[in-house]
N, C-alpha and C positions, 0 to 999 in steps of 0.2 A: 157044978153050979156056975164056976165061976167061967166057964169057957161058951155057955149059953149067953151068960150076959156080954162077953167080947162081940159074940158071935152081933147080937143085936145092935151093940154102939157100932161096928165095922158097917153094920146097913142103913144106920142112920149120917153116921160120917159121911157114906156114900153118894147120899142122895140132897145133904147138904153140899157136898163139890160139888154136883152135878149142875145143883140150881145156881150158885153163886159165880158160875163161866159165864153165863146170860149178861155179868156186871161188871160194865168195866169203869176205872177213873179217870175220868175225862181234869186234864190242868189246863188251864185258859190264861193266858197271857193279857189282859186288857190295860190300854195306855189311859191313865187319867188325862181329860182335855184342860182343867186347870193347872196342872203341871209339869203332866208330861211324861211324868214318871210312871212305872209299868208295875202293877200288882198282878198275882193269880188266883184264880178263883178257882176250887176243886169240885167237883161233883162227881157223884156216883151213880154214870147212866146208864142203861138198859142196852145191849149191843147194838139194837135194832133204831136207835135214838143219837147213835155218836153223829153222824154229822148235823142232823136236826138243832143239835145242841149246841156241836162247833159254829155253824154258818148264823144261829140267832144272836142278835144283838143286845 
């Protein structure tokens, strides 16, 4: 019993890795114009979206 049910979480693990390569974290460095001073902004984009996201304002 118990090596049917590994068997199943091993195919689901699987196909969770598979899907979450597709995702990467994009960290964005933006200077505030009132100060000056530089914060980052995290998001989590789609591969096909990293620079769309980098070059947006």
């Amino acid at each position: 019993m118990a090596k049917g049910a590994s068997k199943n979480a091993k195919v689901k693990d699987a196909k969770a890795a598979a899907e979450s390569k597709v995702w990467t974290k994009v960290i964005k460095a933006v200077r505030s114009p009132k100060t000056g001073a530089y914060t980052f902004k995290e998001a989590i984009v789609h591969k096909d979206k990293v620079q769309e996201h980098i070059n947006a304002k």
